[in-house]
N, CA, C and O atoms as CSV, one atom per row, in Angstrom:
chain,resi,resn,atom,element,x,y,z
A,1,UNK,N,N,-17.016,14.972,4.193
A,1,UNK,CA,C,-16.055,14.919,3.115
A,1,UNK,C,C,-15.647,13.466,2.899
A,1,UNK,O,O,-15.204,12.723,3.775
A,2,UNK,N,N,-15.860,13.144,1.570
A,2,UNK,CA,C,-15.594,11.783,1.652
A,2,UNK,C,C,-13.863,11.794,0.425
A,2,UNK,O,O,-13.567,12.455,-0.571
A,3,UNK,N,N,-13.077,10.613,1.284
A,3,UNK,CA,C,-11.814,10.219,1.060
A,3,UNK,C,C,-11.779,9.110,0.043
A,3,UNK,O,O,-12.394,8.048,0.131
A,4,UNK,N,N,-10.830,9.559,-1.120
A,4,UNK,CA,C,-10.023,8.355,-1.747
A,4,UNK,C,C,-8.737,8.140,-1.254
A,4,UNK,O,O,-8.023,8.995,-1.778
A,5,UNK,N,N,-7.914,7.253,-0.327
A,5,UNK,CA,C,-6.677,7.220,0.115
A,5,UNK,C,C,-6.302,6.040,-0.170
A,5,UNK,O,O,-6.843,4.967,0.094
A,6,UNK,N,N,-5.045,6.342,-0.899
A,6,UNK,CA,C,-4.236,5.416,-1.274
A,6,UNK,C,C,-2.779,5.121,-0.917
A,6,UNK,O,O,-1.906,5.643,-1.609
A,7,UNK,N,N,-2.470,4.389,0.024
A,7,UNK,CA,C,-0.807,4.883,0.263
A,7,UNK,C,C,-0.305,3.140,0.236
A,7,UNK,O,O,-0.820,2.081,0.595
A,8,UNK,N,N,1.617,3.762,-0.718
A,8,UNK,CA,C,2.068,2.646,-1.054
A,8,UNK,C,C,3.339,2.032,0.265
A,8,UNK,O,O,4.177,2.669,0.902
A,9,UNK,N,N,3.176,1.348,0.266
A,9,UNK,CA,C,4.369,0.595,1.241
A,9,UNK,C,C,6.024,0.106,0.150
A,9,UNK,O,O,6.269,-1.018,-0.288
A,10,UNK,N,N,6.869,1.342,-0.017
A,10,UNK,CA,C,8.236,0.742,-1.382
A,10,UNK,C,C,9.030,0.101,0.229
A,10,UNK,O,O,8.621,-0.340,1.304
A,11,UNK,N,N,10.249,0.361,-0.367
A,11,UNK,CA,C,11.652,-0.375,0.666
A,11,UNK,C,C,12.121,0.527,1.258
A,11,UNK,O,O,12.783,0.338,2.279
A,12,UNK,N,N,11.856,1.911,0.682
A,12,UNK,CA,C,12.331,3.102,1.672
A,12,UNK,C,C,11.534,3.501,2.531
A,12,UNK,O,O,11.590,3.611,3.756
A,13,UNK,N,N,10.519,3.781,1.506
A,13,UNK,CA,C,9.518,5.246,1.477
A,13,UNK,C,C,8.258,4.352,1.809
A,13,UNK,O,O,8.335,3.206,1.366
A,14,UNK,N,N,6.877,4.733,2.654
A,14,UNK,CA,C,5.956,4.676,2.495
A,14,UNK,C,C,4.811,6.210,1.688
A,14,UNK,O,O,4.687,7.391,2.014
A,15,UNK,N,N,4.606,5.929,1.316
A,15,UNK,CA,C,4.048,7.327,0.295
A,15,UNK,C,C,2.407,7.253,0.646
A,15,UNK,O,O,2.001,6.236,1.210
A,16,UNK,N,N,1.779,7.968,0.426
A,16,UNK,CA,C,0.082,8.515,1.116
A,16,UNK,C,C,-0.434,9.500,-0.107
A,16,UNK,O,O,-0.178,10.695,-0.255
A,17,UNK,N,N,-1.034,8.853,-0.728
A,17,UNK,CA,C,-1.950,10.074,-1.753
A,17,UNK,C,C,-3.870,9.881,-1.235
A,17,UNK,O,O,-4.554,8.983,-0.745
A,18,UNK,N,N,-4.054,11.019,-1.613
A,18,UNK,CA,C,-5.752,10.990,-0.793
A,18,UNK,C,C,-6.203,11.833,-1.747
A,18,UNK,O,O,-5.384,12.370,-2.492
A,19,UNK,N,N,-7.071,11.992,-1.830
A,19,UNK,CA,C,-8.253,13.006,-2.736
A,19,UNK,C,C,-9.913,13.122,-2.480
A,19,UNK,O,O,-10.829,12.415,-2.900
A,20,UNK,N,N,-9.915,14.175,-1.713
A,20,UNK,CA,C,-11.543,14.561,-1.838
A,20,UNK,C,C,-12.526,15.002,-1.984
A,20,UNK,O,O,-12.104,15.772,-2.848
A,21,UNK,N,N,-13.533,15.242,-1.929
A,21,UNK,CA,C,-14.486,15.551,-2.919
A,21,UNK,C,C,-14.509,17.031,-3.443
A,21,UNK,O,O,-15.262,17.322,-4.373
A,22,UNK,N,N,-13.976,17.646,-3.063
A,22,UNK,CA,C,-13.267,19.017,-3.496
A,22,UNK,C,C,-12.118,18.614,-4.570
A,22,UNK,O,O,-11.866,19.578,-5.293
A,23,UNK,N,N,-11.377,17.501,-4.868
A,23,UNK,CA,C,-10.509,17.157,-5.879
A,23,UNK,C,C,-9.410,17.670,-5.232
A,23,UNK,O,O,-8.389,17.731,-5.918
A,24,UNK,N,N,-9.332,18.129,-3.882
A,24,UNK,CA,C,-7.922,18.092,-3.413
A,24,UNK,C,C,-7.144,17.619,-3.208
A,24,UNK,O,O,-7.550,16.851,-2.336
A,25,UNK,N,N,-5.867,17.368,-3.377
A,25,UNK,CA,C,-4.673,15.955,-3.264
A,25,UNK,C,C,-4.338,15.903,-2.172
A,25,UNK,O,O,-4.212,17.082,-1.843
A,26,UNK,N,N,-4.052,15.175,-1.192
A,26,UNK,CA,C,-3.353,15.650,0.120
A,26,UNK,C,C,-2.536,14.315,0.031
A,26,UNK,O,O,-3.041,13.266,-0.371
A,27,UNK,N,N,-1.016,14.457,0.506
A,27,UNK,CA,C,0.036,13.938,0.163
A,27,UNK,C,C,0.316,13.839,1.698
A,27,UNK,O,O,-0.192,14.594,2.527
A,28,UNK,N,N,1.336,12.641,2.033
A,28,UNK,CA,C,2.325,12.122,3.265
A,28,UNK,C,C,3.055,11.132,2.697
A,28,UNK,O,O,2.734,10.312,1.837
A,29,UNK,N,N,4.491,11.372,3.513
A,29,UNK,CA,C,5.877,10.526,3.369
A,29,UNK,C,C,6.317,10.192,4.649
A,29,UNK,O,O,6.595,11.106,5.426
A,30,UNK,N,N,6.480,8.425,5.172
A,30,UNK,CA,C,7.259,8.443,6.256
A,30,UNK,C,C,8.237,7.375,5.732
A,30,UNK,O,O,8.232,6.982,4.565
A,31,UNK,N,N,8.922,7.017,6.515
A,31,UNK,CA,C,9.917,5.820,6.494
A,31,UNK,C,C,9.484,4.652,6.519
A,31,UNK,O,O,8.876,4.583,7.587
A,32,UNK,N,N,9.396,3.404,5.862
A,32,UNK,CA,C,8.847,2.157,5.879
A,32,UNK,C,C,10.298,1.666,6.780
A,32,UNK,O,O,11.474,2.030,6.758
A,33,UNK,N,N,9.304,0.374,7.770
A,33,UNK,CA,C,9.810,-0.038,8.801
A,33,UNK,C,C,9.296,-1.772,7.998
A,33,UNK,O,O,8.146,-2.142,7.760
A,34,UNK,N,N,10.456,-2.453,7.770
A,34,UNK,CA,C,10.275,-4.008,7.048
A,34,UNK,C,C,9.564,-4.299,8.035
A,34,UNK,O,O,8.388,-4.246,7.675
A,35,UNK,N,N,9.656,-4.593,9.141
A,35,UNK,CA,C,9.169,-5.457,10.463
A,35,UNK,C,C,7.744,-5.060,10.483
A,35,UNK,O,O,6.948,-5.977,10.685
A,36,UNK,N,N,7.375,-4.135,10.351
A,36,UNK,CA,C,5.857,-3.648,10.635
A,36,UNK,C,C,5.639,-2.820,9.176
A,36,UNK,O,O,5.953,-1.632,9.099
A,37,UNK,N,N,5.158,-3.447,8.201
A,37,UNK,CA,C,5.183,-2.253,7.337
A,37,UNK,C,C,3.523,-1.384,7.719
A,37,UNK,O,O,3.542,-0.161,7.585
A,38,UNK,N,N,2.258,-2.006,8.146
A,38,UNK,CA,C,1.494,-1.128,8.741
A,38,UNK,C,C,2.176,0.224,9.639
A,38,UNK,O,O,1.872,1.385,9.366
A,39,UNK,N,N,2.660,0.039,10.194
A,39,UNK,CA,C,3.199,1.403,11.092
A,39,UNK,C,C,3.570,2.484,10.083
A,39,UNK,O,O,3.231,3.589,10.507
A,40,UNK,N,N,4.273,2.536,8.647
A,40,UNK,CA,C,4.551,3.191,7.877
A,40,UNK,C,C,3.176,3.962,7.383
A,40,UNK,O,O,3.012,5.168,7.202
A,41,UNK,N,N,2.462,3.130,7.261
A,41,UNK,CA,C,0.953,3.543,6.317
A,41,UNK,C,C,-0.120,4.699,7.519
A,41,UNK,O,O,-0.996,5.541,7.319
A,42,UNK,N,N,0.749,3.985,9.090
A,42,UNK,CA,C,-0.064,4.835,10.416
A,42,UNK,C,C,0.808,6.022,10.190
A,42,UNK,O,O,0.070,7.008,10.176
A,43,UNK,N,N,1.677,6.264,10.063
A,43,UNK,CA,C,2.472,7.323,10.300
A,43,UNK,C,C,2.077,8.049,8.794
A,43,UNK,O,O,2.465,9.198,8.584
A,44,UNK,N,N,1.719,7.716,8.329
A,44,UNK,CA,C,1.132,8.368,6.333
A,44,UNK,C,C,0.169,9.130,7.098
A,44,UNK,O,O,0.419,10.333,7.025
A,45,UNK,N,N,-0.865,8.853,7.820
A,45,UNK,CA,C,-1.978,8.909,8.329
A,45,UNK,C,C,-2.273,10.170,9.213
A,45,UNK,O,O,-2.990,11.148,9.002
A,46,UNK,N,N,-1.356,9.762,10.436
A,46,UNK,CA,C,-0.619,10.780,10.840
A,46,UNK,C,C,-0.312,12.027,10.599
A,46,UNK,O,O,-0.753,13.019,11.178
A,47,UNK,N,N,0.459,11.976,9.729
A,47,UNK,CA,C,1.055,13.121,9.080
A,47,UNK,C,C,0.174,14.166,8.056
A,47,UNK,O,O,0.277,15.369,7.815
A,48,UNK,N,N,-0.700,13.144,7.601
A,48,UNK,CA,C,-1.657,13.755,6.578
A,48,UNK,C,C,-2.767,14.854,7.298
A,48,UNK,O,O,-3.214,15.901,6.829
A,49,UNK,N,N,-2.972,14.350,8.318
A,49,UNK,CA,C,-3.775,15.097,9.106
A,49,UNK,C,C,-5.433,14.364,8.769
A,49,UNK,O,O,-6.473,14.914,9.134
A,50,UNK,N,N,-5.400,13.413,8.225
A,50,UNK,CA,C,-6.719,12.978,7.629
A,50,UNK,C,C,-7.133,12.222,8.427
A,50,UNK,O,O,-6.485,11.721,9.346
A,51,UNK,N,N,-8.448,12.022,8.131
A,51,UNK,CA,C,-9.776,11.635,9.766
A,51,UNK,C,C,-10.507,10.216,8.408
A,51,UNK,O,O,-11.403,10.120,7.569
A,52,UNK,N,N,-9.138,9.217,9.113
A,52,UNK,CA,C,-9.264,7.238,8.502
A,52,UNK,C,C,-11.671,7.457,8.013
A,52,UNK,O,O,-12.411,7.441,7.030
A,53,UNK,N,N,-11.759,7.621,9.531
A,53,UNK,CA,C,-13.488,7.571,8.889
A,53,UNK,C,C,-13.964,8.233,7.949
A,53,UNK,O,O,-15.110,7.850,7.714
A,54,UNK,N,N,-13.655,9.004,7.330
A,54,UNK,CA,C,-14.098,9.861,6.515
A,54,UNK,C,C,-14.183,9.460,5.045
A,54,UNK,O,O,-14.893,9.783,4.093
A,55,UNK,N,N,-12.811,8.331,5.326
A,55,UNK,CA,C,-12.520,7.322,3.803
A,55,UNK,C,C,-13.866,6.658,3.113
A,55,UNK,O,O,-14.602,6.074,3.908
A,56,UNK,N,N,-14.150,6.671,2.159
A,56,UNK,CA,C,-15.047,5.904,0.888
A,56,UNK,C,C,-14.232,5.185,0.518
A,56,UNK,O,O,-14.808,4.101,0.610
A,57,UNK,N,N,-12.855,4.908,-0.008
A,57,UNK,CA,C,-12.191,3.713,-0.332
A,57,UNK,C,C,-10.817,3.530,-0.114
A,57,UNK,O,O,-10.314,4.598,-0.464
A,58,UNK,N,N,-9.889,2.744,0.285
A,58,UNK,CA,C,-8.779,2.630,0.485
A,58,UNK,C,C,-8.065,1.855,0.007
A,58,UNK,O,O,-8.128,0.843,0.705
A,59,UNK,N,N,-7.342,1.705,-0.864
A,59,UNK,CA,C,-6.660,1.643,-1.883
A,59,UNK,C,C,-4.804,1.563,-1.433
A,59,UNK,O,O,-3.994,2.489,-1.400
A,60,UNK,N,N,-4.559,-0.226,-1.071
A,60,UNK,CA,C,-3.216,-0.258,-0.936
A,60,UNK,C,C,-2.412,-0.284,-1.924
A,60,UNK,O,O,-3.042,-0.657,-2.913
A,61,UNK,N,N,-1.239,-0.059,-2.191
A,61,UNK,CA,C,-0.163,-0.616,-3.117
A,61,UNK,C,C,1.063,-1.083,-2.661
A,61,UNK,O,O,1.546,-0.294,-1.848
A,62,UNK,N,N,1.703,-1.987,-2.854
A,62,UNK,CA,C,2.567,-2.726,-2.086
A,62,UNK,C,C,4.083,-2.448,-3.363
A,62,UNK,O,O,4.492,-3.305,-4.146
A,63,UNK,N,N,4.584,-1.155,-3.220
A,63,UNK,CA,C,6.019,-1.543,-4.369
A,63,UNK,C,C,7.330,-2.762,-3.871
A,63,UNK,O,O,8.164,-3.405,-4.507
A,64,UNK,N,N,7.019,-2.666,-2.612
A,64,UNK,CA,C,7.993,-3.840,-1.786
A,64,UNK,C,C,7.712,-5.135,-2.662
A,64,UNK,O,O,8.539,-5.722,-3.360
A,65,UNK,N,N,6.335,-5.469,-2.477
A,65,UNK,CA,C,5.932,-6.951,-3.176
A,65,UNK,C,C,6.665,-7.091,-4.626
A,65,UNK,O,O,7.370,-7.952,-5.152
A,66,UNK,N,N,6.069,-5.623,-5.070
A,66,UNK,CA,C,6.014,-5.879,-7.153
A,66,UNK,C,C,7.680,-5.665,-6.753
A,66,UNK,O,O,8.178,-6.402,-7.603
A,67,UNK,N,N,8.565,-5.235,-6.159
A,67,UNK,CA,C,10.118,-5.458,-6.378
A,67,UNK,C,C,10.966,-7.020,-5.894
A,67,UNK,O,O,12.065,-7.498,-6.173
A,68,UNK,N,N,9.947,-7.411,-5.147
A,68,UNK,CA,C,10.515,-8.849,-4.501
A,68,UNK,C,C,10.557,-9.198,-5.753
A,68,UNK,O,O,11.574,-9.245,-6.446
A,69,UNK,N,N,8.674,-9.637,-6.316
A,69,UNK,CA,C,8.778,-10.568,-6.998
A,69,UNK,C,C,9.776,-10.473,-8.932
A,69,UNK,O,O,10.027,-11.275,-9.832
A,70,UNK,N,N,10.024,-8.913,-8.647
A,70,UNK,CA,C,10.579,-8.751,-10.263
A,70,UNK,C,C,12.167,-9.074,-10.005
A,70,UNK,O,O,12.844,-9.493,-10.944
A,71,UNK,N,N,12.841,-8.832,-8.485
A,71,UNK,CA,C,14.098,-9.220,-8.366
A,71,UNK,C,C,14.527,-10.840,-7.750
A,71,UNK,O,O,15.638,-11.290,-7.475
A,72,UNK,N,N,13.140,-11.489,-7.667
A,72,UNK,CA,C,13.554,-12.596,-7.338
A,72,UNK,C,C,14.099,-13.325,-6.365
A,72,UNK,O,O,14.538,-14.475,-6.344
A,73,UNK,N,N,13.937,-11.866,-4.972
A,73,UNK,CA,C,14.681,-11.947,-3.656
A,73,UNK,C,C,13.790,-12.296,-3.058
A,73,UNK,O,O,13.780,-11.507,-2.113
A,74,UNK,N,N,13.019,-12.931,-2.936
A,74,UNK,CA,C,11.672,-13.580,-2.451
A,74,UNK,C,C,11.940,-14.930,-1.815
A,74,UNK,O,O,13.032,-15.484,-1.936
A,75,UNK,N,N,10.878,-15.478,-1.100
A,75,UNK,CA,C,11.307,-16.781,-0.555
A,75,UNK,C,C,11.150,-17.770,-1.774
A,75,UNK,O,O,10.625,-17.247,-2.757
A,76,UNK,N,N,11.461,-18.936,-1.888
A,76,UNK,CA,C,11.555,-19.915,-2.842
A,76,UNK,C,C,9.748,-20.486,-2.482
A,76,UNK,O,O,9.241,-20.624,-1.369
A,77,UNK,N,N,9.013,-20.754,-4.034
A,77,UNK,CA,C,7.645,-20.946,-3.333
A,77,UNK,C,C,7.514,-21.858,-5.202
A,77,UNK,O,O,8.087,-21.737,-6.285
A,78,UNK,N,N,6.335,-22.776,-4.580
A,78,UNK,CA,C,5.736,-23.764,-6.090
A,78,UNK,C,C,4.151,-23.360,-5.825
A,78,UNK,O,O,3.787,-22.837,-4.772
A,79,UNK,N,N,3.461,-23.601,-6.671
A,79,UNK,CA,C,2.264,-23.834,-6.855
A,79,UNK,C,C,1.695,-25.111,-6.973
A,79,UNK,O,O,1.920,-25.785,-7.978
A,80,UNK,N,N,1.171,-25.411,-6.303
A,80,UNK,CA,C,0.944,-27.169,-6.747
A,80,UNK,C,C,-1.143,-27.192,-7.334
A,80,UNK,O,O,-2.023,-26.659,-6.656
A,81,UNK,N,N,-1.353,-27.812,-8.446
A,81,UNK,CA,C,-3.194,-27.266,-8.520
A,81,UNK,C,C,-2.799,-28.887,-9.136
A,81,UNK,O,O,-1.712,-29.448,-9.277
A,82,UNK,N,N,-3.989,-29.260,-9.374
A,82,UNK,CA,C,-4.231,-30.404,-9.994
A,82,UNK,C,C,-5.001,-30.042,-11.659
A,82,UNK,O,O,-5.456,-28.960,-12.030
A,83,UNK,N,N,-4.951,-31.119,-12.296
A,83,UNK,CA,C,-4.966,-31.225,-13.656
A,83,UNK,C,C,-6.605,-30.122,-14.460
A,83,UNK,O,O,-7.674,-30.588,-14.065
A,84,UNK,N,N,-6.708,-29.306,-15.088
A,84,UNK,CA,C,-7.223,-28.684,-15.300
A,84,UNK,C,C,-7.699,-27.511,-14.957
A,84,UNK,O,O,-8.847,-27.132,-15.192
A,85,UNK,N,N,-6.754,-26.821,-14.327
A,85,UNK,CA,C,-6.421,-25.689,-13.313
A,85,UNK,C,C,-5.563,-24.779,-14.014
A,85,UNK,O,O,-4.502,-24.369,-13.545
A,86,UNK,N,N,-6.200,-24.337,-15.582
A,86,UNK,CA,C,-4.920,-23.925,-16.379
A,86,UNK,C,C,-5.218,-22.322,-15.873
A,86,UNK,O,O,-4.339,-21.519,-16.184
A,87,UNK,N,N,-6.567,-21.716,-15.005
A,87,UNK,CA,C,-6.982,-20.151,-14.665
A,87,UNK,C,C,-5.803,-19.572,-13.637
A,87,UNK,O,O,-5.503,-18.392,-13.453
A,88,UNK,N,N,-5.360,-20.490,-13.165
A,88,UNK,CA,C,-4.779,-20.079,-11.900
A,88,UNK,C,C,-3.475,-19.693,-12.019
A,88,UNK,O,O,-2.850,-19.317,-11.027
């Protein structure tokens, strides 16, 4: 059986969505831990009852990141590129 698993790391919640080749959804929720946010995504894992080898693709999402950077509570950071570096 091959796995699509995708699980997001937010500020509360770590969340676990999977789907496989049967088109079945299989869902897990644990507590995100700031200090380790991997341990949240082990405990998704965990809970799901799902066998990691079985995965074809894995698929993170980070809502922690996309909320830092939209609230601006982030560390203070520049970009420095030199002159014609308008891709970056």
């Amino acid at each position: 059986m091959a796995l699509t698993i995708a699980p997001d790391s937010g500020g509360t919640f770590t969340d676990l969505v999977a789907v496989d080749d049967a088109r079945t959804v299989h869902q897990a929720k644990s507590s995100t831990t700031p200090a380790d946010l991997p341990a949240g995504i082990r405990a998704t894992l965990v809970k799901s009852g799902l066998d990691l080898s079985q995965a074809e693709s894995f698929v993170h999402g980070s809502t922690i990141a996309i909320n830092t950077a939209l609230e601006r509570t982030g560390a203070r950071a520049a970009l420095v590129v030199t002159e014609g570096m308008r891709d970056v």
